[in-house]
C-alpha positions in Angstrom: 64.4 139.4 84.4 65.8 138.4 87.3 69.4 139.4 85.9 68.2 142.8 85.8 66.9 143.4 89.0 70.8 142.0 90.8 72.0 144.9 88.3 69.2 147.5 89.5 70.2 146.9 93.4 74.0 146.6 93.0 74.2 150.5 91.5 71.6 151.1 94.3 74.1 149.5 96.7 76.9 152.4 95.0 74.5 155.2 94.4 71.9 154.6 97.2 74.4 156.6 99.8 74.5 159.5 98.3 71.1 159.9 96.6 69.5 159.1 100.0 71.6 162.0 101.6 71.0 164.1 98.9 73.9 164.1 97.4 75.1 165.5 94.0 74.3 163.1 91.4 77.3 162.1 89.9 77.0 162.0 86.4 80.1 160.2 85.7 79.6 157.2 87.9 76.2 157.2 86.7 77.2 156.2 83.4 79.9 154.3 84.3 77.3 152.1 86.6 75.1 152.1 83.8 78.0 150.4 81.4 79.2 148.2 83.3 75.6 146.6 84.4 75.1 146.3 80.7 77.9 144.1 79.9 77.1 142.1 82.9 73.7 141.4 81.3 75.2 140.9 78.2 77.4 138.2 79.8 75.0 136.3 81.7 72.5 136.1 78.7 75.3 134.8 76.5 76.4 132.0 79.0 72.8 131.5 79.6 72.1 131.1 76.1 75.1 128.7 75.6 74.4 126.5 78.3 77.5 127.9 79.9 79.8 125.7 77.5 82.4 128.1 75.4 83.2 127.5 72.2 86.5 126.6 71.3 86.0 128.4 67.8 85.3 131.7 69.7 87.7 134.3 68.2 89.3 134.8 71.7 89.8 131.2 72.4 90.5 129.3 69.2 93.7 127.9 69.5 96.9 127.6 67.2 96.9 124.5 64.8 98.7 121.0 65.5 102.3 121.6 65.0 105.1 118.8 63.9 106.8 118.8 67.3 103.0 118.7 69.4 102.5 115.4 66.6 105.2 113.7 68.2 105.1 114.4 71.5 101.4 112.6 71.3 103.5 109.4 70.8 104.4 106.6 73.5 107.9 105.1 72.8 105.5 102.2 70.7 104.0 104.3 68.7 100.4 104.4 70.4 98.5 107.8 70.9 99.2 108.6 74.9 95.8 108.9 76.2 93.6 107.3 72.9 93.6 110.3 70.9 92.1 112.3 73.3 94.3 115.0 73.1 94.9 114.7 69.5 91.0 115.1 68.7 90.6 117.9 71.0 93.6 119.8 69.3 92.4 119.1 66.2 88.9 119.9 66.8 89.8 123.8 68.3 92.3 125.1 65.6 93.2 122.4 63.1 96.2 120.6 61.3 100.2 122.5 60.3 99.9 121.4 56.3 103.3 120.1 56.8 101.6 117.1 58.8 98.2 116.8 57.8 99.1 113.1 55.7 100.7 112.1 58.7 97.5 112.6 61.2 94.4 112.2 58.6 94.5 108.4 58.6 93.6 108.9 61.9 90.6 111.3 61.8 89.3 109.4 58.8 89.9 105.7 60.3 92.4 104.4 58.0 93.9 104.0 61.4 92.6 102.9 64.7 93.3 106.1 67.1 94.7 103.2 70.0 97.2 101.5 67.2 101.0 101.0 68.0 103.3 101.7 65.0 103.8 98.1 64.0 99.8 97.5 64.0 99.6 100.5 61.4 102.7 99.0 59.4 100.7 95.8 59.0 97.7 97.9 57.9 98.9 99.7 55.7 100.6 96.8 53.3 97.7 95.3 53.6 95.5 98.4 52.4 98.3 98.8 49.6 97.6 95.5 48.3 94.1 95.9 48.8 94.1 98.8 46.5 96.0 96.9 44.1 93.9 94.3 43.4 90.9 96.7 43.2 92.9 98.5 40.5 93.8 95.4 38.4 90.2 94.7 38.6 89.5 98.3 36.7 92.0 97.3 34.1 90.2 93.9 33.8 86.7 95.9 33.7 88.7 97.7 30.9 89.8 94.4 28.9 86.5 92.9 29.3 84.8 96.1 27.9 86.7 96.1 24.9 86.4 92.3 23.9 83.0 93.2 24.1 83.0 95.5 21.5 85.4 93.5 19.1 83.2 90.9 19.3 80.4 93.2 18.5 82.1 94.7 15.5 83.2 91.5 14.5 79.4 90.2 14.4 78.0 93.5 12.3 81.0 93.2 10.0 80.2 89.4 9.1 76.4 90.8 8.6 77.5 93.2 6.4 79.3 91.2 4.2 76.6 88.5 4.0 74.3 91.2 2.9 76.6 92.9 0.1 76.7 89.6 -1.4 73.4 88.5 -1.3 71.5 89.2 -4.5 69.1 91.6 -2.5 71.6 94.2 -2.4 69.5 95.4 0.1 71.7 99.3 0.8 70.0 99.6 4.1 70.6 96.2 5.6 72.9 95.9 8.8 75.5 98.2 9.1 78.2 98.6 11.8 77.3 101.3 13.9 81.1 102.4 15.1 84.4 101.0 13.7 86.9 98.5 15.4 89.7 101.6 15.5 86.7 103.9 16.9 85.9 101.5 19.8 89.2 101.2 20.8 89.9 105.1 20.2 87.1 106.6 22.2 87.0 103.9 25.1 90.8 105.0 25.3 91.8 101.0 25.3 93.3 101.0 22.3 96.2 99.0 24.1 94.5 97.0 26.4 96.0 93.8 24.6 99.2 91.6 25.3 101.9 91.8 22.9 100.0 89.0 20.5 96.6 91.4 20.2 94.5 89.1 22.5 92.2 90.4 25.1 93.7 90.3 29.0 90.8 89.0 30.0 87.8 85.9 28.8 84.8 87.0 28.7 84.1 84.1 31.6 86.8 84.5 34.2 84.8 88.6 33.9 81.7 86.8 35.0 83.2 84.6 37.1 84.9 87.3 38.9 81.5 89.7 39.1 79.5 87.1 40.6 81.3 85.3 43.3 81.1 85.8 46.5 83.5 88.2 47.9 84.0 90.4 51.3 86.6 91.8 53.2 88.8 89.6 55.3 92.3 89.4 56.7 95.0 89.7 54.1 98.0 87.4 55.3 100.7 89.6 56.9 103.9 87.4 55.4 102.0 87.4 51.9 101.5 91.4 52.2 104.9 91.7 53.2 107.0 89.4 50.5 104.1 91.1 47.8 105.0 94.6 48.1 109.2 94.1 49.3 110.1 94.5 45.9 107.9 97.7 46.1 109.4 99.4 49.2 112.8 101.1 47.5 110.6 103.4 44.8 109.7 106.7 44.9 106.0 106.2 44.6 103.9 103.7 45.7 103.4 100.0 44.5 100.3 101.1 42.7 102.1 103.6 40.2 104.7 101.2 39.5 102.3 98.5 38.6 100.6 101.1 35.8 103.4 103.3 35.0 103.1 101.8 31.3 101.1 100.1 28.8 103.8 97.2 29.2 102.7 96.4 32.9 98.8 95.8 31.5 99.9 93.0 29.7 101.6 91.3 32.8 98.6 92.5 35.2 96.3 90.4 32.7 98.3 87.7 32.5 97.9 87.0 36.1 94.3 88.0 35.9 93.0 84.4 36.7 95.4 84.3 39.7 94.0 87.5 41.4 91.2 86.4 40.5 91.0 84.2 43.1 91.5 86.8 45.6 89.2 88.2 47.6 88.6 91.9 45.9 87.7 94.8 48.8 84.5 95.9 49.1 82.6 98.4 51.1 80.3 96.9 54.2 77.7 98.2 55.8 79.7 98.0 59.3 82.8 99.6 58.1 86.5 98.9 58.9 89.2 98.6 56.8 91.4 95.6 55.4 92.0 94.7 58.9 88.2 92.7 59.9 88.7 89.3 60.7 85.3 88.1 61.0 81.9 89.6 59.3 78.6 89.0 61.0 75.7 88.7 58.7 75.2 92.8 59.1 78.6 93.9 57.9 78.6 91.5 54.8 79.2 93.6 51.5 76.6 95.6 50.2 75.4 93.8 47.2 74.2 96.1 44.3 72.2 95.2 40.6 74.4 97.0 38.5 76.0 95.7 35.8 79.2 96.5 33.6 77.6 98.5 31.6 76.5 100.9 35.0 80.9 100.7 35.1 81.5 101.9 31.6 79.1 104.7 32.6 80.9 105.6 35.5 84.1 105.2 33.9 82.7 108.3 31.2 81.7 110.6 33.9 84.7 110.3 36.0 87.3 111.4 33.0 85.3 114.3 32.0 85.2 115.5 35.5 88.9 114.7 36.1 89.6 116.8 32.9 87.4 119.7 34.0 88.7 119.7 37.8 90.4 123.4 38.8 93.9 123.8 39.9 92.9 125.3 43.3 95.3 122.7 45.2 99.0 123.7 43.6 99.8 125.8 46.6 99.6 123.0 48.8 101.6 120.1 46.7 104.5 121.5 45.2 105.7 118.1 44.3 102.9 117.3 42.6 102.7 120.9 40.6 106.5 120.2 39.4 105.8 117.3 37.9 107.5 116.5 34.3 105.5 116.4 31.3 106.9 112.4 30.5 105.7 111.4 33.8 102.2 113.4 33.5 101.8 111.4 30.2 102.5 108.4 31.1 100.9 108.7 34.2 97.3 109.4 31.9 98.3 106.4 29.9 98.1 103.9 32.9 94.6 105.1 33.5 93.8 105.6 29.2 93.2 108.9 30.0 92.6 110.9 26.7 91.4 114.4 25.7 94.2 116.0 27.9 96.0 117.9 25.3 94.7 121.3 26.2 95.9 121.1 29.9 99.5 121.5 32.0 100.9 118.6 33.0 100.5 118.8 36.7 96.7 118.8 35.5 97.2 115.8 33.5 98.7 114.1 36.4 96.3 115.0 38.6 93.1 114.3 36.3 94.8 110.9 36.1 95.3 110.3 40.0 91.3 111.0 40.2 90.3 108.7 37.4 92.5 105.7 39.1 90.3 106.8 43.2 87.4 106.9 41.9 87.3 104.0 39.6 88.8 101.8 42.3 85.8 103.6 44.4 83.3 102.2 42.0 84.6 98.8 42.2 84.7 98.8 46.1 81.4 100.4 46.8 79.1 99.3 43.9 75.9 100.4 45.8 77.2 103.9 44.7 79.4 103.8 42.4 80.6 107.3 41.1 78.3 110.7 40.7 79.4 113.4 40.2 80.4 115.4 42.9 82.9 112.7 43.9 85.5 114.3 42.3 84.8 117.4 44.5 85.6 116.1 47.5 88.6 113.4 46.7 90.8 116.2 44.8 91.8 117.9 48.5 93.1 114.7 49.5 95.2 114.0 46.8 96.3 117.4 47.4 98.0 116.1 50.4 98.3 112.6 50.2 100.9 111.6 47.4 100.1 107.9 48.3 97.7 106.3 45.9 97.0 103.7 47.8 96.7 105.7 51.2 94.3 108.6 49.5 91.6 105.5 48.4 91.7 104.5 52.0 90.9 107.8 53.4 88.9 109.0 50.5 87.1 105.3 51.7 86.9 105.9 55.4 85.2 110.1 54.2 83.3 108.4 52.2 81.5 106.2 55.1 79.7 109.5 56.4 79.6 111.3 52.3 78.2 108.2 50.4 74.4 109.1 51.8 75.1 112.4 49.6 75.0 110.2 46.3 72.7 107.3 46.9 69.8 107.6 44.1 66.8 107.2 45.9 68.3 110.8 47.6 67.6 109.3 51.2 70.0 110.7 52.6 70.2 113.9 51.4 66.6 114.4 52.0 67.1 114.0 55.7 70.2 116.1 56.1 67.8 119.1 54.1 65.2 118.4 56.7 67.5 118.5 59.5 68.9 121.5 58.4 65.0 123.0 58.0 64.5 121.8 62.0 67.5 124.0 62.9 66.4 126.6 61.6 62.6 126.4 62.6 64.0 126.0 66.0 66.5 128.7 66.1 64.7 131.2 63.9 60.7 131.0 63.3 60.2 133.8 62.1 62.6 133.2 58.9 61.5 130.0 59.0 57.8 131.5 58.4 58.8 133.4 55.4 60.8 130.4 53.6 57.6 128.6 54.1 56.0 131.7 52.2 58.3 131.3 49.6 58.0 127.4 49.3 61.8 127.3 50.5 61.0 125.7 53.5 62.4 122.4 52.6 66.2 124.3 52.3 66.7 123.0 48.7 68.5 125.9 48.0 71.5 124.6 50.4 71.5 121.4 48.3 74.9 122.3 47.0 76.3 122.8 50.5 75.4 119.9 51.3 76.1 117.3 48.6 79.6 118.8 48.0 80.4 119.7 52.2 80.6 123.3 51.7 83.5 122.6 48.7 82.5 125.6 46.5 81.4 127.7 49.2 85.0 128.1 51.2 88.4 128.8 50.0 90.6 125.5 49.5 92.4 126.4 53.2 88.8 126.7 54.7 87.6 123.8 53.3 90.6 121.7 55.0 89.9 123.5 58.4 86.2 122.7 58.1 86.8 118.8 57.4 89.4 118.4 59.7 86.7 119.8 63.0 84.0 117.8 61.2 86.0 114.8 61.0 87.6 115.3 64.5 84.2 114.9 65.6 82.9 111.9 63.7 86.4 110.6 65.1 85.6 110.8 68.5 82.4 109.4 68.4 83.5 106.4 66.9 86.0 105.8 69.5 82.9 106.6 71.9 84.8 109.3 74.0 82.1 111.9 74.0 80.3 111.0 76.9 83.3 110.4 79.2 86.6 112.5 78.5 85.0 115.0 76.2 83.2 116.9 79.2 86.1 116.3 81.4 88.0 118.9 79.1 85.8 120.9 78.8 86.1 121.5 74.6 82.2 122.9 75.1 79.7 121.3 72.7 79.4 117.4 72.3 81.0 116.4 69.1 78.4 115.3 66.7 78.2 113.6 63.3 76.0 116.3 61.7 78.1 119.6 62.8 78.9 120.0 58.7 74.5 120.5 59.0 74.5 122.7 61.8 77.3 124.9 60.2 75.3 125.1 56.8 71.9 126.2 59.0 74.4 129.1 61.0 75.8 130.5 57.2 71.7 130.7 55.9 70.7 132.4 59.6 73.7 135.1 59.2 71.4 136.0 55.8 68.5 136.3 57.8 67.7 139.8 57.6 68.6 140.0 54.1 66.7 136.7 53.3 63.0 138.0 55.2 63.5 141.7 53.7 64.9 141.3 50.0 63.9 138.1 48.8 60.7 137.0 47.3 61.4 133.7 45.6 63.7 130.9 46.4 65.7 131.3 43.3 67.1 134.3 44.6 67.9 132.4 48.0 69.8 129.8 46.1 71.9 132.9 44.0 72.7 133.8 47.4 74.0 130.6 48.7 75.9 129.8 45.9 77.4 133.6 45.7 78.9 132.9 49.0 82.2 131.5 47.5 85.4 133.0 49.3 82.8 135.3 51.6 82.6 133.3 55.0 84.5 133.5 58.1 85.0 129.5 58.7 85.7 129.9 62.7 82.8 132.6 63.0 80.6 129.9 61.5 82.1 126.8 63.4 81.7 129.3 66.5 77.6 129.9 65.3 77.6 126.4 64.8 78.3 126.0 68.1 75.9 127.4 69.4 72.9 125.6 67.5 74.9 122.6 68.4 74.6 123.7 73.0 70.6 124.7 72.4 69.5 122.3 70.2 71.6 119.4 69.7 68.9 117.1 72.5 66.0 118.7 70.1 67.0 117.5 67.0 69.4 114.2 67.0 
């Protein structure tokens, strides 16, 4: 109490005068002593309590978001970042992104690009992710092909059965029937036209298994090869991606030159990371090699369109371009992908469903390990909100996903530690409502599950959400350029950034319920009715700013 007794002898230092003389008290000053040691306390508790490092989120000291003209200014005459990002991060970090350039700077907070690249470095990068993305999309529509000789050949095999057994003298009625139709196959696996112009499959059944079980990882692409692939490419509206399946006629070329890409190296996900650019693999970053089979990618292939057909329209505001779009294109753009069941929605829905089934089955093909679960779809449809790019939203769907993928692995590894560490924070922070969760066997925090899996996606408005990615992945940017522990302190942007703040923000939201939580609740099913009725209710900056502050006291506790 220290604190308190400077207070007690500076108003003895005003009032000791007069008392001591006996003087009038004067009630005035009194008070106005009185007030003014209390915000004095008040301030030295707070700055003791934060370690004496501000919060840029604080209300009085969050700053206005990245405009265009700061963007370029940030720029040497080569393109490069002036000071490594630095600057860029720690913008980014205290009051976000303008919309109008948030394509423009999110390669760079999700690692597409490397924050010390010039602009030709990135030009060679990106041709090399388009045609990376390519290839993994030709490798869908050969999944696709594959999929469906399949099941001709199945039909084929119960519909020679069947007529063996009609004309045997048996007449055994319940002998071997086809169990779906040819025309059913091909109607309800949508790849009905998944042919060339003579009816036969795009794809043998052995280059399919030649092509699953070779050995493939990432490596350089050749820059002259990128280049003269995608020139023809460079004039269009839209990226070389929608050209290649902006009709049923392409398929039939893109399977035609299936044993040629065949013998490309297909990109895949590594345990190391990077993007198209890694030269050399040691032993640790080779792919991660998974036991699931085709039929694991016909499975993911189901979920993803009934998600993409169920996904909300929350992202119009923020891509008029995309919520213009004609209904020929929105068609045709559902074909590439045989998209079906789409009748019932508008045609920017339609386009956008599509660009979601094309991610996220590319996804599945690139990082087999996890393939698609749902949930996916929750957190790729804000980027293709903003990125019109094909090509460049897989990339940075890709380089979220490095951090997200824990959320969806099966054995629930991951998602069992971020619960814990969420549990620890609050233990920490608040014992006595962690004591009362353990009461109501909640103290494992399932009931933030959601928050978690999904990053706080149905818990904030669409703006909110962006705001809250963009600090979280300013952060996970600048510890993979390892500037935390030299230039972040210099500039004083207060806590350390941290890969988990997304954990520590979901641990402030549940400890502003606190009272509410140890008073009115007396099971955790009405915890988790809580949390989920917290949709459009949060203050994102008075969270990032309560975050914050977990983040000063206990960050050396818990990481």
């Amino acid at each position: 109490m220290w604190a308190w007794g400077c207070v007690e002898r500076v108003a003895a230092g005003f009032l000791g005068g007069p008392l001591a003389a006996g003087g009038r008290w004067n009630t005035a000053v009194a008070v106005g002593v009185t007030a003014a040691a209390g915000l004095v306390l008040v301030a030295i508790v707070v700055s003791s309590r934060r370690g004496g490092l501000k919060s840029p989120w604080w209300r009085r000291r969050r700053k206005a978001p990245l405009t265009a003209q700061e963007w370029c200014d940030l720029f040497t005459p080569q393109g490069k970042l002036q000071d490594g990002g630095v600057k860029l991060l720690k913008k980014v970090r205290s009051g976000g992104i303008e919309p109008s350039i948030r394509a423009q700077v999110w390669p760079f907070l999700l690692g597409v690009y490397s924050l010390d690249s010039s602009e030709a470095q990135r030009d060679v990068v990106k041709a090399q992710n388009r045609k990376g993305y390519l290839l993994l999309r030709k490798h869908c529509l050969r999944k696709l092909a594959y999929i469906m000789e399949e099941s001709k050949q199945s039909t084929k095999t119960v519909k020679v059965n069947h007529e063996g057994s009609n004309s045997s003298e048996k007449g055994d009625e319940s002998g071997c029937v086809s169990p779906f139709e040819s025309e059913d196959v091909l109607e309800n696996s949508g790849m009905g036209e998944a042919t060339t112009e003579e009816g036969i499959p795009c794809l043998s059944t052995e280059q399919e298994v030649q092509d699953d079980t070779s050995e493939t990882k990432p490596e350089q692409m050749n820059g002259n090869q990128s280049s003269s692939s995608s020139s023809d490419e460079e004039g269009s509206e839209r990226s070389v991606v929608t050209q290649v399946e902006a009709s049923h006629k392409n398929l039939a070329s893109v399977c035609e030159s299936s044993f040629e890409d065949g013998q490309e190296s297909i990109p895949r996900y590594s345990n190391t990371g990077g993007n198209m650019d890694d030269v050399v693999l040691s032993k640790a970053a080779r792919p991660v090699k998974s036991a699931r089979a085709t039929e694991d990618f016909e499975t993911w292939q189901r979920i993803i369109r009934l998600d993409a057909v169920r996904a909300n329209d929350e992202w119009i505001s923020y891509s008029p371009s995309q919520a213009a779009v004609s209904k020929e294109r929105a068609i045709e753009s559902a074909k590439a992908v045989f998209l079906k069941d789409y009748d019932h929605l508008e045609p920017y829905r339609i386009h956008h469903a599509s660009r979601l089934v094309a991610i996220l089955e590319a996804y599945a093909i690139y990082d087999q390990e996890i393939g698609y679960c749902q949930g996916m779809s929750d957190l790729l449809a804000p980027l293709l909100a903003v990125l019109e790019d094909d090509d460049e939203a897989f990339w940075c769907f890709a380089g979220f996903m490095r951090k997200a993928r824990h959320n969806f692995r099966l054995d629930e590894v991951g998602i069992r530690r971020q619960l814990n560490m969420v549990a620890r924070i609050i233990k920490y922070k608040d014992f006595h409502l962690y004591r009362h969760l353990e009461m109501l066997q909640a103290e494992d925090c399932f009931f933030v599950y959601r928050m978690v899996v999904v990053m706080f996606r149905r818990e904030l408005t669409f703006e909110q959400t962006l705001c809250l990615w963009e600090v979280m992945w300013a952060d996970q940017a600048a510890n993979r350029a390892e500037i935390a522990n030299s230039s972040w302190r210099k500039l004083q942007l207060g806590a350390p950034p941290t890969d988990d703040l997304l954990l520590y923000a979901i641990a402030a939201s549940v400890l502003q319920k606190r009272k509410l939580i140890i008073e009115s609740y007396n099971s955790m099913d009405e915890i988790i009715r809580e949390c989920n009725s917290m949709a459009g209710q949060l203050d994102i900056w008075k969270l990032l700013d309560d975050a914050h502050d977990l983040v000063v006291t206990l960050h050396d506790r818990i990481e």
